[in-house]
DSSP file (Angstrom, degrees, kcal/mol; ACC not computed):
  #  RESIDUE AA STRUCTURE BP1 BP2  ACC     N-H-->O    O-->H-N    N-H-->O    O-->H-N    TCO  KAPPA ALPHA  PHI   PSI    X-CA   Y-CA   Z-CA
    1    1 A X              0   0    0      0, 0.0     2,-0.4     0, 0.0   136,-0.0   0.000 360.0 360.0 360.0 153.6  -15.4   31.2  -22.3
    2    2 A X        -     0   0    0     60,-0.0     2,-0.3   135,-0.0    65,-0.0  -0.636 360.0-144.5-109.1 140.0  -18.3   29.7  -22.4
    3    3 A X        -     0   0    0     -2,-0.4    59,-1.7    58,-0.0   134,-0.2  -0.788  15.0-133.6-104.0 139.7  -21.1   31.0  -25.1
    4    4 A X  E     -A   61   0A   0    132,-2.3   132,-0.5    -2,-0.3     2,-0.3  -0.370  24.7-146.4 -71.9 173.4  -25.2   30.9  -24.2
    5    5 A X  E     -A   60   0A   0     55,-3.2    55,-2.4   130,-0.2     2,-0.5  -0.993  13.3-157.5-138.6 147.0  -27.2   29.4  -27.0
    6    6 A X  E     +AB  59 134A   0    128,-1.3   128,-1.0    -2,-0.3     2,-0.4  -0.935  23.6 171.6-103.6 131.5  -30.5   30.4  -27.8
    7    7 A X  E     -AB  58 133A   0     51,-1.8    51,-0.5    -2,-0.5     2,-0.5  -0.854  12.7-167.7-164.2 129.5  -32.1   27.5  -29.7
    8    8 A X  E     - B   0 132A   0    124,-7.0   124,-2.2    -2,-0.4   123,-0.3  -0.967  11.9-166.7-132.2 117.9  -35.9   27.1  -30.8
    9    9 A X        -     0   0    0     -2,-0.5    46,-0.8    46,-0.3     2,-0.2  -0.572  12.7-173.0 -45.7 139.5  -37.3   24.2  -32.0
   10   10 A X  B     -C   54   0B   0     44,-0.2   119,-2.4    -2,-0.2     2,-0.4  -0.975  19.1-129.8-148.8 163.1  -40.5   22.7  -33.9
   11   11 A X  E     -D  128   0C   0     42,-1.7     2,-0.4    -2,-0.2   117,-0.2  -0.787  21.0-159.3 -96.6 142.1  -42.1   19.2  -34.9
   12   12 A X  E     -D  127   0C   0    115,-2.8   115,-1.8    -2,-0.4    40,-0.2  -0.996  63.4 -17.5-127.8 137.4  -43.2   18.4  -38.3
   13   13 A X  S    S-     0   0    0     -2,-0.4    39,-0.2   113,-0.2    -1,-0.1   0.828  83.2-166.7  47.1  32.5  -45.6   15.8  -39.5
   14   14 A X        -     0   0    0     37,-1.2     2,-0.4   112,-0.1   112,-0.3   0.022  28.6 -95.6 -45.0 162.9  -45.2   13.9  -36.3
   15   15 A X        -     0   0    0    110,-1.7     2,-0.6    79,-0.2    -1,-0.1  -0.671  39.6-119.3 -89.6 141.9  -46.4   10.4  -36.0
   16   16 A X        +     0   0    0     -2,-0.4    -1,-0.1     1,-0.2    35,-0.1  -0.407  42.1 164.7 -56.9 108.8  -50.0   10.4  -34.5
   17   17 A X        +     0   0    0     -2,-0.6     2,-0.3    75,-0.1    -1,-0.2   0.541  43.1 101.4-117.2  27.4  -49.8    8.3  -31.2
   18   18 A X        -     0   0    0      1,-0.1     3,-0.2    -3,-0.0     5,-0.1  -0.807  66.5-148.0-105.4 155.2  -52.7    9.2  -29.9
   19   19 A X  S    S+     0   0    0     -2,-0.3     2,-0.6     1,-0.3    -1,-0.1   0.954  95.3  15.8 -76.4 -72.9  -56.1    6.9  -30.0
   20   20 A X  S    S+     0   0    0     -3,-0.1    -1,-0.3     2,-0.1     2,-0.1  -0.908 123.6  11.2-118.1 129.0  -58.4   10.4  -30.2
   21   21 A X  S    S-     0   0    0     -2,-0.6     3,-0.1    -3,-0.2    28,-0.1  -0.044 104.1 -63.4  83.1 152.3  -57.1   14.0  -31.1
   22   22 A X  S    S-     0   0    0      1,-0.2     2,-0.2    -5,-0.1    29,-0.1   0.292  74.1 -77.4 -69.1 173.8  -53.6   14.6  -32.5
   23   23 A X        -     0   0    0     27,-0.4    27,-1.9    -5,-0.1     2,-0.6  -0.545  42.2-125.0 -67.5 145.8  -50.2   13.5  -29.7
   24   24 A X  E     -E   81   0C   0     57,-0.6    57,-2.1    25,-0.2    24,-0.2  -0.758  46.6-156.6 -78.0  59.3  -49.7   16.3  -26.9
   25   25 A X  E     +EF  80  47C   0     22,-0.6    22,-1.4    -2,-0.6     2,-0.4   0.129  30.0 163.6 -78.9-177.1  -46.2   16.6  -27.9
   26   26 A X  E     -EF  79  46C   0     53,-1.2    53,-1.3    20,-0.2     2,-0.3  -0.973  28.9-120.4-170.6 164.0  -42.9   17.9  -26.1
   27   27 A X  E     -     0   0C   0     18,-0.6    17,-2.3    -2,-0.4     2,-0.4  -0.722  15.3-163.0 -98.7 147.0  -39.4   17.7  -26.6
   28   28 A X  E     - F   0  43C   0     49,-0.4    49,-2.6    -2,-0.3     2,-0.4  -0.998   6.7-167.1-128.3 129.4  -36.3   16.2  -24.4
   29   29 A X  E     -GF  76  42C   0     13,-1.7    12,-1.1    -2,-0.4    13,-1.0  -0.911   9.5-178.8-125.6 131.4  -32.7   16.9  -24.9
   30   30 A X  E     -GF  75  40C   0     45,-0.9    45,-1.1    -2,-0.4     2,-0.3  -0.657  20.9-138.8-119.5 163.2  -30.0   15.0  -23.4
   31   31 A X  E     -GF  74  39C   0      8,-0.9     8,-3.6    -2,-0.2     2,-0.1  -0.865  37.5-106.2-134.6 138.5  -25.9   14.9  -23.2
   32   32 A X  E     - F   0  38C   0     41,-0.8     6,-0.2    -2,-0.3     2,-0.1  -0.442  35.0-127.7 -72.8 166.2  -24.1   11.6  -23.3
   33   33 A X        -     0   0    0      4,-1.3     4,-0.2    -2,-0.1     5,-0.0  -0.266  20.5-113.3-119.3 160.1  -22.5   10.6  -19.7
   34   34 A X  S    S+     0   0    0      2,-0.2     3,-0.1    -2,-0.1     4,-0.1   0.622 114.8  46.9 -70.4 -33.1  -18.7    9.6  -19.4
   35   35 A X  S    S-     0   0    0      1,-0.2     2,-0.3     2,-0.2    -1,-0.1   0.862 128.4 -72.8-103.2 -59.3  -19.6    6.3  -18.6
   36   36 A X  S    S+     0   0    0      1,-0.3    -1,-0.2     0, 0.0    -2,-0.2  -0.778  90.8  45.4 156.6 154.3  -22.0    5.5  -21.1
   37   37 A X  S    S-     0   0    0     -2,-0.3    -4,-1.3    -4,-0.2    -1,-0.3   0.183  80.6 -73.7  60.9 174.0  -25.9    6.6  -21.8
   38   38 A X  E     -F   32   0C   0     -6,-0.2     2,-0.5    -4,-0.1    -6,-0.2  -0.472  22.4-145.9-116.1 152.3  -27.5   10.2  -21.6
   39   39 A X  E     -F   31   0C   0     -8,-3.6    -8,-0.9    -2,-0.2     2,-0.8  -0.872  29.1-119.9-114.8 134.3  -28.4   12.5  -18.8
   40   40 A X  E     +F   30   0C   0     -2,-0.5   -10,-0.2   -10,-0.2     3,-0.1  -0.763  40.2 162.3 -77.4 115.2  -31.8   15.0  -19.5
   41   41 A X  E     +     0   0C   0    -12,-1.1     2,-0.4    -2,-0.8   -11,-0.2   0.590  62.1  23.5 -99.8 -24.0  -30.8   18.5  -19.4
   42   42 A X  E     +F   29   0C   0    -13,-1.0   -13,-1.7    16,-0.0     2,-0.3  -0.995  51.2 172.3-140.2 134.3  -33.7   20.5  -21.1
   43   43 A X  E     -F   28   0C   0     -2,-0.4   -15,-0.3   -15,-0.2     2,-0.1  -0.979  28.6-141.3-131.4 143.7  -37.3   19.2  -21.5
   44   44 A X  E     -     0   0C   0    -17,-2.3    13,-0.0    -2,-0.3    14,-0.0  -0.652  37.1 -85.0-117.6-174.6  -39.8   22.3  -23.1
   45   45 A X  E     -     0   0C   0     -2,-0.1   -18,-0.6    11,-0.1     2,-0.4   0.024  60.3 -89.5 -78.7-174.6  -43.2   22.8  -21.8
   46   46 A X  E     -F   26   0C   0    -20,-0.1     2,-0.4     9,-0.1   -20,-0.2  -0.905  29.6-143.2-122.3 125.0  -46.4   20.0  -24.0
   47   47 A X  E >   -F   25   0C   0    -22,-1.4   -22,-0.6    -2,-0.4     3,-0.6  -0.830  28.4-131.5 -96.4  75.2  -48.0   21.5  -27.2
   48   48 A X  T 3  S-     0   0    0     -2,-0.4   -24,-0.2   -24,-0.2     3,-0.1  -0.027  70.3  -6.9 -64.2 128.2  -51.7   20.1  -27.0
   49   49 A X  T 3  S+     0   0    0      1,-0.2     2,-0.2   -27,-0.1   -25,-0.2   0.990 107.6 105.3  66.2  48.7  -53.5   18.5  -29.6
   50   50 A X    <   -     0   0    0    -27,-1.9   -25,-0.4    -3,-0.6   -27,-0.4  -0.908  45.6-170.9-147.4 165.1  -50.8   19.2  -32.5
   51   51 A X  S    S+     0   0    0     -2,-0.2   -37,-1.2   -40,-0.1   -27,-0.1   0.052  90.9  61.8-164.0  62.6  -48.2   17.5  -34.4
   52   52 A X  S    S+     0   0    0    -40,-0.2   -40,-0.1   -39,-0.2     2,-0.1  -0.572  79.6 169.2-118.3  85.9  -46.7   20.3  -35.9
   53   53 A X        -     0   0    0     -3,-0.1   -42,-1.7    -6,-0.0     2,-0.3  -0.323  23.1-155.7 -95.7 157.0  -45.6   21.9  -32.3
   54   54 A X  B     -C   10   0B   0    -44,-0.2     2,-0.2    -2,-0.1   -44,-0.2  -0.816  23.6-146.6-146.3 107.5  -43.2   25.0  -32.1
   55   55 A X        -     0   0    0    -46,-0.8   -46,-0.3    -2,-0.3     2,-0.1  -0.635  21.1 -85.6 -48.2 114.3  -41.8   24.8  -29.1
   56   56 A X        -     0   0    0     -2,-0.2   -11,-0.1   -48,-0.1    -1,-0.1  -0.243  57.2 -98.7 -91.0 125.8  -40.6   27.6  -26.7
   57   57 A X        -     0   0    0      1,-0.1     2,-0.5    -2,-0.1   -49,-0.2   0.359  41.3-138.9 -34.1 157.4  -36.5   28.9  -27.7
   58   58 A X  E     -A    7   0A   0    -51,-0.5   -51,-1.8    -3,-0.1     2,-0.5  -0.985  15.5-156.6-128.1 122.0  -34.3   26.9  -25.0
   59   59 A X  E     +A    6   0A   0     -2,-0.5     2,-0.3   -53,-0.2   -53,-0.2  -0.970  26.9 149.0-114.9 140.7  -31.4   29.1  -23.5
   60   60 A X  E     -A    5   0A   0    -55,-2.4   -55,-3.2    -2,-0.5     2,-0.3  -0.970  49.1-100.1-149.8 163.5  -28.5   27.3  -22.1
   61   61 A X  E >>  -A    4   0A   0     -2,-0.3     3,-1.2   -57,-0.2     4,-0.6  -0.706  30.1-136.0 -65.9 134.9  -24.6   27.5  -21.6
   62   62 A X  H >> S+     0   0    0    -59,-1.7     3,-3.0    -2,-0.3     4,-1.8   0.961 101.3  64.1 -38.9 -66.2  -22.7   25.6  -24.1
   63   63 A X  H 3> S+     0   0    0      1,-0.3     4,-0.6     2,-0.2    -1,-0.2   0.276  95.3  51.2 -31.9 -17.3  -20.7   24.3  -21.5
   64   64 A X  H <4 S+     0   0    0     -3,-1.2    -1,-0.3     2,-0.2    -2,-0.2   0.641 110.6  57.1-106.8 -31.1  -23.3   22.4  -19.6
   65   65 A X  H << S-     0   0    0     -3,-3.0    -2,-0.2    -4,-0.6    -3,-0.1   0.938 134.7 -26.4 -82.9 -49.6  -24.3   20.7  -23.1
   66   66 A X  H >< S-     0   0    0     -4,-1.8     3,-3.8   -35,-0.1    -1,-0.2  -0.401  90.2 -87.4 179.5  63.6  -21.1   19.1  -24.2
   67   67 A X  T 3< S-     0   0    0     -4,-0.6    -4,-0.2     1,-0.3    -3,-0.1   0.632  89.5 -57.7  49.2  31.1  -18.1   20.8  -22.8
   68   68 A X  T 3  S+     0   0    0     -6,-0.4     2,-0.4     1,-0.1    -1,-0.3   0.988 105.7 136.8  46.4  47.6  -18.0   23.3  -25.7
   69   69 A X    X   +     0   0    0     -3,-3.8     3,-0.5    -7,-0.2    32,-0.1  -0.966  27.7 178.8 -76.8 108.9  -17.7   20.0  -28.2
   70   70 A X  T 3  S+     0   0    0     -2,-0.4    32,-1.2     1,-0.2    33,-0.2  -0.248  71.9  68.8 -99.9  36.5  -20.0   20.8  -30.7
   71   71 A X  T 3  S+     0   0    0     30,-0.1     2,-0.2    31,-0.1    -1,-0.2  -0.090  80.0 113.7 -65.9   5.7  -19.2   17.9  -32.4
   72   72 A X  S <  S-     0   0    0     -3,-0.5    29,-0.4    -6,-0.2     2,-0.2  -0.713  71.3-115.3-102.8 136.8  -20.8   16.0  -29.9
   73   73 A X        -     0   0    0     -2,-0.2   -41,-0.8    27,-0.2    27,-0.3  -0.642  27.8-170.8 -73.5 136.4  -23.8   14.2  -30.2
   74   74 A X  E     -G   31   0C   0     25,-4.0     2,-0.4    -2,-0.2   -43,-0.2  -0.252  23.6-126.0-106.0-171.0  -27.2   15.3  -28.1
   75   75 A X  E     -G   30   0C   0    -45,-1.1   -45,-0.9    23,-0.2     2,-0.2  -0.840  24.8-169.0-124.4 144.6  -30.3   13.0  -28.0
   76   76 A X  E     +GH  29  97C   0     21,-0.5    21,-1.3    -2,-0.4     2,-0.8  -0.949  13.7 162.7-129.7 108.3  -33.6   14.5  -29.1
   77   77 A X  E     - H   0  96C   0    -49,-2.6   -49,-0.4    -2,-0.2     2,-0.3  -0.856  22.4-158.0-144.4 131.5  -36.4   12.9  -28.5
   78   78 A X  E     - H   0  95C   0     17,-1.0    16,-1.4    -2,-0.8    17,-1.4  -0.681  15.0-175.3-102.9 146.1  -39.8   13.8  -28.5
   79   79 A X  E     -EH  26  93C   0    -53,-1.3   -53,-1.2    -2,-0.3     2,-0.8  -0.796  28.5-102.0-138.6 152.3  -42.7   11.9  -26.7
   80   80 A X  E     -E   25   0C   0     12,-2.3    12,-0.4    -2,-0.3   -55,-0.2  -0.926  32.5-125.7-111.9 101.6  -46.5   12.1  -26.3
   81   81 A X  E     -E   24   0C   0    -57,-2.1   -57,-0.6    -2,-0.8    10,-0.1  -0.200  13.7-151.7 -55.1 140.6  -47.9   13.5  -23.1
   82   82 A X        -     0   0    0      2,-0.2    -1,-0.1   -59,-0.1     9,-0.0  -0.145  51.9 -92.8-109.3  21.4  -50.2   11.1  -21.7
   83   83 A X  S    S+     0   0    0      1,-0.2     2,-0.4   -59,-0.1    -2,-0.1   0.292  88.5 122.4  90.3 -23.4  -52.1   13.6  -20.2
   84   84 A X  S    S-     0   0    0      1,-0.1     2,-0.3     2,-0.1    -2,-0.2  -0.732  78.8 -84.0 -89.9 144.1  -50.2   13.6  -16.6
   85   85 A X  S    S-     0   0    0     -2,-0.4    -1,-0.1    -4,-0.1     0, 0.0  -0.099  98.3 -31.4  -8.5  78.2  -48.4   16.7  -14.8
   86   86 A X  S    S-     0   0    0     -2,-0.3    -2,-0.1     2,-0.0   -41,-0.0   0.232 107.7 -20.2 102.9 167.5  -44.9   16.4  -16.6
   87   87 A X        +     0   0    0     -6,-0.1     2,-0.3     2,-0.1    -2,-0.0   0.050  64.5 153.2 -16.4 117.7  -43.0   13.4  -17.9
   88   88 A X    >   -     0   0    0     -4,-0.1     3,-2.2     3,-0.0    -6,-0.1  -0.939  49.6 -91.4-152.9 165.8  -43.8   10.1  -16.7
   89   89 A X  T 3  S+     0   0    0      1,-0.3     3,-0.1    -2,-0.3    -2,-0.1   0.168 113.0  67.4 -65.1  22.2  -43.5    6.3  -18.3
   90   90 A X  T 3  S+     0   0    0      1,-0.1     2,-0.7    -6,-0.1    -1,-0.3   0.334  79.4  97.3-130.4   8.7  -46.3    6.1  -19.5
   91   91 A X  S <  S-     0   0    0     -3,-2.2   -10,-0.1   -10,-0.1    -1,-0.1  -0.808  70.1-108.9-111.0 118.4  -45.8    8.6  -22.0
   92   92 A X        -     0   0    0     -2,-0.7   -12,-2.3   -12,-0.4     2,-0.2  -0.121   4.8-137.2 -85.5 155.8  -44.9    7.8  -25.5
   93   93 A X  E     +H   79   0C   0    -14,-0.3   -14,-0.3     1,-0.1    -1,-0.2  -0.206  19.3 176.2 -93.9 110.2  -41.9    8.1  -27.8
   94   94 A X  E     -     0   0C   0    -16,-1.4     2,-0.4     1,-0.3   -15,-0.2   0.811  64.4 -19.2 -95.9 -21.2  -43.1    9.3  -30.8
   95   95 A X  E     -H   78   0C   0    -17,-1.4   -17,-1.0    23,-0.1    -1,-0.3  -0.942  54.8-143.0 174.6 163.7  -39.3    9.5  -32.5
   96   96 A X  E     +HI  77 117C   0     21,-2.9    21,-2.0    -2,-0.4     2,-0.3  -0.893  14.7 176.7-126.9 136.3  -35.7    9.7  -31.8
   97   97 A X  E     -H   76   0C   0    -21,-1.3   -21,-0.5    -2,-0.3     2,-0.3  -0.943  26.3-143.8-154.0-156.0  -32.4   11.5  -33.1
   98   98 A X        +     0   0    0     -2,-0.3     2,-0.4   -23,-0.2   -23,-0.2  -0.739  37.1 152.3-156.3  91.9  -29.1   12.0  -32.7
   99   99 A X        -     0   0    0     -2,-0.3   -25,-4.0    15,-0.0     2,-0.2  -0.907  30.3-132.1-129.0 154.4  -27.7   15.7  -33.6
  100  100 A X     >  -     0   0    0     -2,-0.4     4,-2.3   -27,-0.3     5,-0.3  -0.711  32.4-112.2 -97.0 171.3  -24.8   18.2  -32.7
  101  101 A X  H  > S+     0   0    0    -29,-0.4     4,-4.2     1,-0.2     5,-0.2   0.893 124.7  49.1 -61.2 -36.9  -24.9   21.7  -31.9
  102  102 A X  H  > S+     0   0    0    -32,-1.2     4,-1.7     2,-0.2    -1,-0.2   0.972 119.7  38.7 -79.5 -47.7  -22.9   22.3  -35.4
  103  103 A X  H  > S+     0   0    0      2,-0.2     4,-2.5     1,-0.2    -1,-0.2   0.907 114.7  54.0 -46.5 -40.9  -25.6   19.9  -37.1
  104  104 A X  H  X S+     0   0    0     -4,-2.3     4,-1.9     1,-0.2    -2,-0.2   0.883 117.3  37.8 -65.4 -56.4  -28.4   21.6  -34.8
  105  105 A X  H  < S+     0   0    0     -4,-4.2     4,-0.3    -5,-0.3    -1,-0.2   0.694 111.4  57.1-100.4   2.5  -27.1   25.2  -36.2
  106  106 A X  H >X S+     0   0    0     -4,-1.7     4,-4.9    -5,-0.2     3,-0.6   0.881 105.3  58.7 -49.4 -59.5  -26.4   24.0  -39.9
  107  107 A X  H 3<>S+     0   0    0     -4,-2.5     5,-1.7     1,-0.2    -2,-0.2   0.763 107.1  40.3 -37.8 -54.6  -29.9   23.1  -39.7
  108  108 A X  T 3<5S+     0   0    0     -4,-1.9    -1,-0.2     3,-0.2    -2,-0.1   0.671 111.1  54.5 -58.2 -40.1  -31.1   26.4  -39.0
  109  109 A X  T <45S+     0   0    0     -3,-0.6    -2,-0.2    -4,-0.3    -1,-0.1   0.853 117.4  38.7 -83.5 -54.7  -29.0   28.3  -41.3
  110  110 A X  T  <5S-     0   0    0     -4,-4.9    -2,-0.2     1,-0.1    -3,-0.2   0.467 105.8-121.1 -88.0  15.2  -30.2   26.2  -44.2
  111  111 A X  T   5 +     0   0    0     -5,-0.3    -3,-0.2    19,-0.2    -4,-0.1   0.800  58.0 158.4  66.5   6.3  -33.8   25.7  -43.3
  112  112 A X      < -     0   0    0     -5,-1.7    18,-0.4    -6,-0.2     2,-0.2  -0.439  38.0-130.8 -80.2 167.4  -33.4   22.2  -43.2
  113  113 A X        -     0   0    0     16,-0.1     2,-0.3    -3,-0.1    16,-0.1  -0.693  10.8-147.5-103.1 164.3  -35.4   19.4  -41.5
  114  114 A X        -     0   0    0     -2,-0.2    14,-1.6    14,-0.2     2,-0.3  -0.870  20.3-127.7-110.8 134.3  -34.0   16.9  -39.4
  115  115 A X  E     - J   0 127C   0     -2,-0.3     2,-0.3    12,-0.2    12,-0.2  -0.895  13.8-149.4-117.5 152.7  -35.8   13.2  -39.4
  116  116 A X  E     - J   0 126C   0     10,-1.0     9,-1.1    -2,-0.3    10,-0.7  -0.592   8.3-146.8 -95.4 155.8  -36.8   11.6  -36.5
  117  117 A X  E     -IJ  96 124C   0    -21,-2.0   -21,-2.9    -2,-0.3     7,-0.2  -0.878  21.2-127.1-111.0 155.8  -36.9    7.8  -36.2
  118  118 A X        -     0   0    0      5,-1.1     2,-1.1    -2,-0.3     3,-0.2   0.127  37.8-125.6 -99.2  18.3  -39.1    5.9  -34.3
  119  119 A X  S    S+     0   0    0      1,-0.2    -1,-0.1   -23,-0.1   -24,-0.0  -0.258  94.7  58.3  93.9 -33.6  -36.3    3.9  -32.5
  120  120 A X  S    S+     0   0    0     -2,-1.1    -1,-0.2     1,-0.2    -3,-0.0   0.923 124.2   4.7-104.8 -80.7  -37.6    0.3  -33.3
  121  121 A X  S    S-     0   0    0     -3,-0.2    -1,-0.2     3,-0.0     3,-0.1   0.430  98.2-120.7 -57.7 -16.7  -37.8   -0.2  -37.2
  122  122 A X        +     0   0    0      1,-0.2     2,-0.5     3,-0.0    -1,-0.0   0.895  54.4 159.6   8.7  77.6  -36.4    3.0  -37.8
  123  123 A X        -     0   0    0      1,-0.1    -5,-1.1     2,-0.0    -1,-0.2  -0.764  52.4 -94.1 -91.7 141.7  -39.2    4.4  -39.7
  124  124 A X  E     - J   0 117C   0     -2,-0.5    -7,-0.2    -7,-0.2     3,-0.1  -0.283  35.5-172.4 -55.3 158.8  -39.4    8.0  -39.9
  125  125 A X  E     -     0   0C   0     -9,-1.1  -110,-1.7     1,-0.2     2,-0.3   0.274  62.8 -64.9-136.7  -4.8  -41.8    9.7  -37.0
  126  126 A X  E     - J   0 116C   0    -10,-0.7   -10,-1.0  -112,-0.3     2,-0.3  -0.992  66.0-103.1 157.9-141.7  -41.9   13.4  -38.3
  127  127 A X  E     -DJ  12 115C   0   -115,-1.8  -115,-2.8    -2,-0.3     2,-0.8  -0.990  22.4 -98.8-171.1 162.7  -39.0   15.4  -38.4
  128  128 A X  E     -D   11   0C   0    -14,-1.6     2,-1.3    -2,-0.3  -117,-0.2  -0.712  20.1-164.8-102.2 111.5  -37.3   18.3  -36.7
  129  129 A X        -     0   0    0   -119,-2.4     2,-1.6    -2,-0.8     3,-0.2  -0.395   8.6-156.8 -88.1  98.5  -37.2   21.9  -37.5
  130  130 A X        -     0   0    0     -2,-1.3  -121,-0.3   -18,-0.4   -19,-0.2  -0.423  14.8-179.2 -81.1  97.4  -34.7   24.0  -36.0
  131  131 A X        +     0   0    0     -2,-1.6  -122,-0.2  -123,-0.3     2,-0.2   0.542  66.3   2.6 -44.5 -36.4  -36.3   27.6  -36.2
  132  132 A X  E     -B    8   0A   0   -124,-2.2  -124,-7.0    -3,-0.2    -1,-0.2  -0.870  49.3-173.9-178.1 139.4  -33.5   29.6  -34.6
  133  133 A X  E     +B    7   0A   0     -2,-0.2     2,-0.4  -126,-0.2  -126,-0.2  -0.840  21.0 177.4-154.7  95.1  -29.9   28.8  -33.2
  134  134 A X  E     -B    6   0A   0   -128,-1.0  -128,-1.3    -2,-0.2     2,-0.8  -0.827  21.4-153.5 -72.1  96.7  -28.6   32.2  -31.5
  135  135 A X        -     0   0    0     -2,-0.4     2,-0.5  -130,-0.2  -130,-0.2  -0.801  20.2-165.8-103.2 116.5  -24.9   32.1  -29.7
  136  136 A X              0   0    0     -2,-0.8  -132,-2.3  -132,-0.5    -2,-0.0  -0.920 360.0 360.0 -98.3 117.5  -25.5   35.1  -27.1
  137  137 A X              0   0    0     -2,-0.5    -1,-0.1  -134,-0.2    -2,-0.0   0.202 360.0 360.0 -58.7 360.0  -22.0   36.4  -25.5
């Protein structure tokens, strides 16, 4: 059976990529594909004019993430609204990672941060705080 998860996210020390006033940030997490490359399952709502965001708790089935792997790796990557109605290409990738649920709820349990990379160089771009990781029956 399949367990919900409650799981609340925040940004830390993000990198600024806006020109004036902080990034507008928001978060995407996505589950790798069979085939190859990632599908978007969760995106939370854009944190204006921050780059320490806390983000609103994310409830999902396990099952829909990663087949109740939790050994699986998600994508996280957080981006800087560009000011239009919801995601769009034009908005930019402030940092990247690559965690599992079991990393994801280590994280939480020890207070640790997670660092993001900025994809290209891979210089750190902030880091990730997981705030709370709930498995609701």
């Amino acid at each position: 059976m399949s367990s919900t998860i409650s799981l609340g996210l925040s940004g830390r020390d993000l990198k600024d990529k806006d020109f004036f006033g902080k990034s507008d940030p928001y978060v995407v997490i996505s589950r790798p594909n069979m085939g190859g490359g990632f599908t978007g399952i969760l995106t939370s709502e854009t944190k204006q004019n921050t780059l320490n965001p806390d983000w609103d708790d994310f409830l999902f089935k396990e099952a829909e993430w990663n087949g109740n792997d939790k050994e699986l790796n998600l994508k996280i990557e957080v981006f800087d609204d560009d000011g239009k109605k919801g995601p769009d290409g034009k908005d930019d990738l402030i940092g990247t990672a690559f965690y599992s649920l079991k990393q994801l709820e280590a994280a939480a349990l020890l207070k640790s941060l997670l660092p993001l990379s900025d994809g290209k160089k891979k210089k750190p771009s902030g880091q990730l705080c997981v705030r709370s990781y709930r498995e609701l029956k």
